[in-house]
C-alpha positions in Angstrom: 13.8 8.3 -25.1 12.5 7.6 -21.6 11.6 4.7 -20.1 8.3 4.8 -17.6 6.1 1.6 -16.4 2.4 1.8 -17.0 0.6 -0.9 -14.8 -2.0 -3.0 -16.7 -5.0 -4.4 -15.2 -6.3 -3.8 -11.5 -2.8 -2.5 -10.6 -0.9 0.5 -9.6 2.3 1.9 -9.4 3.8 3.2 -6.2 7.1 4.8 -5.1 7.9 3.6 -1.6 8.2 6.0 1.1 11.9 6.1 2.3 12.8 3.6 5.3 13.0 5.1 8.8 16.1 4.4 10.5 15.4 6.2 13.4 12.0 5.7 16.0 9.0 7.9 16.7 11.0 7.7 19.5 14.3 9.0 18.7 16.2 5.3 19.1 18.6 5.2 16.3 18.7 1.9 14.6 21.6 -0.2 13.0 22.0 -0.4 9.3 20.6 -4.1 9.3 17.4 -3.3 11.0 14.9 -1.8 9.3 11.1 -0.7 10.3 8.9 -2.1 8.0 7.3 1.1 5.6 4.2 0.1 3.7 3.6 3.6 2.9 3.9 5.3 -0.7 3.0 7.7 -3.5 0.7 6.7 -6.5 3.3 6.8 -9.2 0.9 5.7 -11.8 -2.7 4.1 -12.1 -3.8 1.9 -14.9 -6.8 2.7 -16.8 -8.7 0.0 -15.6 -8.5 1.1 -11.9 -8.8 5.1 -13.3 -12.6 4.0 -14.9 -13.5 2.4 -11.7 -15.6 4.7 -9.6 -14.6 2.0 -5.9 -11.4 2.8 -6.1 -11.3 7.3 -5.6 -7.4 7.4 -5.5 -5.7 9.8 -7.5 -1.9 9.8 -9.1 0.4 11.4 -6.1 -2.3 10.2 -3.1 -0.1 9.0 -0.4 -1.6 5.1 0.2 -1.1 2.2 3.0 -0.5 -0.9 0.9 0.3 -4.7 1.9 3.5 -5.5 0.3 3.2 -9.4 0.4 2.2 -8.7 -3.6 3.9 -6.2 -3.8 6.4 -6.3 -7.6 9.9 -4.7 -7.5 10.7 -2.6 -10.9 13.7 -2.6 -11.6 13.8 0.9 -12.7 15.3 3.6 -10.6 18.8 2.9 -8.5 17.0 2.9 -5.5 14.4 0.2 -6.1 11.8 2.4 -4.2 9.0 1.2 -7.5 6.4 -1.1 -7.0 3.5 -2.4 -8.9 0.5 -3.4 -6.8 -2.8 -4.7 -6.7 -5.7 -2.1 -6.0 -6.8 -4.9 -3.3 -4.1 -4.3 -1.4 -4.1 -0.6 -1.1 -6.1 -0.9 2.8 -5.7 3.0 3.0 -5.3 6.3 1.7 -4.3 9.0 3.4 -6.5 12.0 2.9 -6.6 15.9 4.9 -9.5 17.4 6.0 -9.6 20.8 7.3 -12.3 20.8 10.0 -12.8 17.5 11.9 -15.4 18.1 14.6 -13.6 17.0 18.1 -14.6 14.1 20.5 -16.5 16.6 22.6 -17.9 18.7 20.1 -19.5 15.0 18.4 -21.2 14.1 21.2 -22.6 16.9 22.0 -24.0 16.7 18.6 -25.6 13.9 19.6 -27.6 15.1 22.9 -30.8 17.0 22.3 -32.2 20.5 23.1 -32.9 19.1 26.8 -29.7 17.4 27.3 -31.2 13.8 27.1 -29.1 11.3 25.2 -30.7 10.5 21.3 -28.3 7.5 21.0 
């Protein structure tokens, strides 16, 4: 028999993306410092948050979440689990095949005689 952790109420669970050790940069850090990641995987959703129709996420959505409130499980070696509030997800991260550029945006927003509608 398993154990898994189903969150209750407006919560979800999240597995922690992996800390980076190293910069966008290439700058290799020391063990003891540590960039901040507030980035994860939707683990598991509660059924409260899967019946409400403001909050679109999806089990494996990668999210942005404030980890002030953030609660450890205790489940995996590498502590990487965390139940959290739906209010603090702030983000998730979606793909979108066509995104019209900068140019091609404002241009959408000149008329037929090249006169500004804004």
């Amino acid at each position: 028999m398993s154990e898994f952790v189903e969150p209750l109420g407006m919560r979800i669970l999240i597995r922690k993306d992996e800390s980076r050790q190293t910069t966008r940069g290439g700058i290799v850090l020391p063990d003891d410092a540590e960039i901040p990641t507030i980035t994860g995987r939707i683990v598991e959703i509660s059924a409260q948050v899967e019946r409400d129709v403001d909050f679109p996420i999806r089990k494996y959505d990668k999210v942005l979440f404030h980890p002030k409130n953030a609660i450890p499980v205790d489940l995996e070696p590498d502590n990487l689990l965390f139940v959290v509030p739906i209010e603090d997800i702030v983000a998730v991260f979606r793909k979108s095949d066509a995104l019209p550029s900068h140019s091609e945006a404002l241009d959408d927003q000149l008329d037929e005689d090249g006169e500004d509608d804004r």
